[in-house]
N, C-alpha and C positions, 0 to 999 in steps of 0.2 A: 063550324067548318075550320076557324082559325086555328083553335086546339088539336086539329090532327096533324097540323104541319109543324109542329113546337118540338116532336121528340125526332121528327125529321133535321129540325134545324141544327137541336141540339147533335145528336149523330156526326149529323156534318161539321160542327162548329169542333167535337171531339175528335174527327180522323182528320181535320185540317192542322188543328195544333200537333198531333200525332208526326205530324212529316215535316215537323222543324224537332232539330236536338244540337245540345251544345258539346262541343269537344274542350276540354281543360287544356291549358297552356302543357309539354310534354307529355302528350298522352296523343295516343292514336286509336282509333276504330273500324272495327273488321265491320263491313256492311256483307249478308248477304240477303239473294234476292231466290225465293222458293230453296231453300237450302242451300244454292251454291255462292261460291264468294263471286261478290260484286265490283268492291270498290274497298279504298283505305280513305277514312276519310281524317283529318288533321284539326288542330285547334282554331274554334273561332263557330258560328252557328251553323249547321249545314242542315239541308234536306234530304228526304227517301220519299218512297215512295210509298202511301201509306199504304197496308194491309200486303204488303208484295214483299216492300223492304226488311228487314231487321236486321238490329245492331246485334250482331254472334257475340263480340267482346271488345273487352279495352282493354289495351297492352300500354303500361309505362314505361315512357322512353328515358326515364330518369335512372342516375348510376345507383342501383341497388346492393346489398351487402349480405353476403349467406356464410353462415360461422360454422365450420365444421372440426367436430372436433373425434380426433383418431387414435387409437392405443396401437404399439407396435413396439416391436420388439427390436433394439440397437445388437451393433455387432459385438458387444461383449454382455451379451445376455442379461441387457436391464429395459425393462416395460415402461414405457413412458408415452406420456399423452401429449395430444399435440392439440393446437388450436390454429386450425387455418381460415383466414379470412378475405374471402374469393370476393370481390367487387367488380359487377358487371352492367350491362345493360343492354337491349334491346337495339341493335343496327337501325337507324330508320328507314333506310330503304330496301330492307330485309325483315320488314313487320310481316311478310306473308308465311315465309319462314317460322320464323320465332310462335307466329299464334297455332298455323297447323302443322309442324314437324315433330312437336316437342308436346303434350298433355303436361307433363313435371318437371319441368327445364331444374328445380330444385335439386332433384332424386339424380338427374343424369350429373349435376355440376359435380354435387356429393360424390358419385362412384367414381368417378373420373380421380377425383382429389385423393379418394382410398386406395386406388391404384395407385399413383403415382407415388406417394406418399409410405404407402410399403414396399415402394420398388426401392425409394433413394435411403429412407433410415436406415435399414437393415445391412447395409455396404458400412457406417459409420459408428465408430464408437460414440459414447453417451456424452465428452467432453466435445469431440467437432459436431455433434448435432447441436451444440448451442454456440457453436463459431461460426460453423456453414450453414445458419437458416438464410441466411439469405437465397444458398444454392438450392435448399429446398423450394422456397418459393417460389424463385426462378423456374425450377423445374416442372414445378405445377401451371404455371401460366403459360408455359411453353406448349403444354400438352392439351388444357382444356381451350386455346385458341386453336390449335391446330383441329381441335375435335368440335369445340364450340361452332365456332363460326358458319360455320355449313348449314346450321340452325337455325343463324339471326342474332347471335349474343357475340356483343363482344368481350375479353374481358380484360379491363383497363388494367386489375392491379391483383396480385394475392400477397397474404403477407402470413408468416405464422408469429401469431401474435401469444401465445403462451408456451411453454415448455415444462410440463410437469411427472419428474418421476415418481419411482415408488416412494412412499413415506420413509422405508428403511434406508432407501438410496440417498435421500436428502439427508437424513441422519448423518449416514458415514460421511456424506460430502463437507457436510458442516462440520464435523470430527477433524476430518483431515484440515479441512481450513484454519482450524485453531490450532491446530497438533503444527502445523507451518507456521503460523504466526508467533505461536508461543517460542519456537525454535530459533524466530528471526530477531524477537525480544530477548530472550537469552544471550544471544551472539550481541548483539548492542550492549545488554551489563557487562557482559563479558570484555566487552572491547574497552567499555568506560571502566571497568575497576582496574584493568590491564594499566590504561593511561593514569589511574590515579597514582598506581604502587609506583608508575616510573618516574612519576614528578615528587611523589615524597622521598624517593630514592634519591632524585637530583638534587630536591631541596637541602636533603640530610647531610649529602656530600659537598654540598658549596658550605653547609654549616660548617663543618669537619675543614674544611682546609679554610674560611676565615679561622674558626677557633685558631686550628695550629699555627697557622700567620701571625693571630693576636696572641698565642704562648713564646714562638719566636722572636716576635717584635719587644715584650715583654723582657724575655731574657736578655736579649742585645743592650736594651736600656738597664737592667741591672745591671750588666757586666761594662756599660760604659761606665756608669755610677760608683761602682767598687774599682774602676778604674781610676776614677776624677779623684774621688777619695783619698785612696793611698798614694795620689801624689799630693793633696793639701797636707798631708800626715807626713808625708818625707819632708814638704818644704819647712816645717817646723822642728825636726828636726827628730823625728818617731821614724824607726826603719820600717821595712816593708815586710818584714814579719811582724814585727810589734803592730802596725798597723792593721793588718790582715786579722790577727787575734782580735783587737779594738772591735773591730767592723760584725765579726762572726760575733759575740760576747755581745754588740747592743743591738744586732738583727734576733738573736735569740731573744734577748730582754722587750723587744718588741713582736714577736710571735706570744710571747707569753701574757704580753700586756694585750693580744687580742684576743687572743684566747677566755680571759678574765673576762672581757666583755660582751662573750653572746653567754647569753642565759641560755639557750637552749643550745647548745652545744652536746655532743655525743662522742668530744676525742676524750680517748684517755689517755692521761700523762703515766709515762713510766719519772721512777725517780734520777733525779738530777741536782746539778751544783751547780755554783756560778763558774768553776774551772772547766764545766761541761764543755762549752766553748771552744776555748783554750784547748783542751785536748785534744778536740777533735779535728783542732787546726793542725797541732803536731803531729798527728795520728796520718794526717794528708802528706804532710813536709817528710815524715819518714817514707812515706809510703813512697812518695812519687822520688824521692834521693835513692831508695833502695832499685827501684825501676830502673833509675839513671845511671846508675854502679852495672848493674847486670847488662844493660846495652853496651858499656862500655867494652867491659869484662869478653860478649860475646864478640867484637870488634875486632878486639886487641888478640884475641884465640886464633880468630879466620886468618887475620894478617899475617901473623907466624907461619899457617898454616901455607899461607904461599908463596912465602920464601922461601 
């Protein structure tokens, strides 16, 4: 007789445990009771009613992440993919919403983001669709809250997290980028060889006027020297043409004496005398007395001439 009440006991000991259930910390549960909704029940252990009650489902109230990704066409006729990333979640006190309005809240978020999504590229060329993603974004959030919500979903954030055009498109794009760069290098040699020619141009010209500074200074000190000279040579009692001959006669004798001394040397001498000198000292004295006669000459002409 005890044996018949054991699978009774057992029964009851299974539909008692039956009508306790645990809810997870963000998660909610749709109770109903003969098919219609009953209750919401929240995290922590709850009961039902056994055989009457049943859990229809469990809705995550944590912020979820759904990646959609879209081709469409910009307004200078280049196809490019887009990658939009909608983060949302379940209203909590909009879970009756959320469980029976929507079977594929996935499919509705998706068509909402392809709408939107061909509505704003298509206004934009391919260069501000990667400057205004933000306003796409924007755009998108703007639209599936105002549409979402009604449902149960909120949605916290969307974001287009890739930008991808056509293979030939990145091509040219990266063409052009070098084809710029390359242009911008250029202009920098360019600048730099520019500054180089004008500093060896400066440099050559400060060379050029020391040098002629140091051929001037040079000559002023010779012509002190043949100065000093021909008055040591008058004070002994040698005139100033005898003197002047002296001077020419041992500056040649000393050109010739260095001359003698580079071995490698490339002047060549024409023929000459020791009165080489000398003559060519006369050859001055007549010249410049002949000069001095003619200025006279045309002097003494004009004067007549205006009286």
């Amino acid at each position: 007789m005890n044996f018949f009440y054991i699978p009774i006991i057992v029964f009851g000991l299974i539909i008692l445990i039956s009508a306790f259930f645990i809810v997870k910390q963000q998660t909610a549960v749709i109770i109903e009771r003969f098919g219609k909704f009953q209750s919401i029940r929240h995290s922590g252990l709850q009961i039902k009613i056994p055989l009457v009650d049943r859990i229809a489902g469990r809705l995550s109230l944590k912020i979820q992440q759904l990646d959609v990704i879209i081709e469409t066409k910009t307004l200078d006729d280049v196809f490019v993919k887009l990658k939009v990333s909608v983060q949302y979640k379940v209203i909590r006190d909009k879970v009756y919403d959320a469980f029976y309005k929507l079977d594929y809240p996935h499919d509705q978020i998706t068509s909402y983001v392809f709408d939107v999504v061909r509505a704003e590229v298509p206004k934009m060329k391919l260069d501000d669709v990667f400057v205004k993603k933000d306003d796409i974004a924007i755009a998108v959030k703007s639209e599936l809250n105002e549409a979402m919500s009604g449902y149960g979903y909120d949605i916290i954030k969307t974001l287009v997290t890739d930008i991808d055009p056509d293979g030939q498109v990145k091509e040219a794009m990266n063409r052009i980028n070098a084809s710029e760069r390359e242009k911008i290098a250029a202009q920098f040699e360019g600048d730099a060889q520019r500054i180089l020619i004008v500093e060896r141009a400066k440099a050559e010209a400060e060379s050029k006027r020391l040098q002629g500074q140091g051929i001037a200074d040079q000559r002023r000190e010779i012509a002190r020297g043949l100065e000093e000279s021909v008055e040591v040579l008058n004070k002994v009692g040698i005139n100033s043409q005898e003197a002047s001959a002296l001077i020419v006669v041992t500056q040649h004798y000393d050109t010739l004496q260095s001359i003698g001394q580079e071995t490698n040397s490339n002047l060549i001498l024409l023929p000459n005398s020791p009165q080489a000198g000398s003559q060519m000292l006369n050859d001055m004295v007549a010249s410049f007395t002949a000069s001095n006669q003619i200025g006279e000459a045309m002097k003494n002409s004009k004067k007549k001439n205006d009286e």
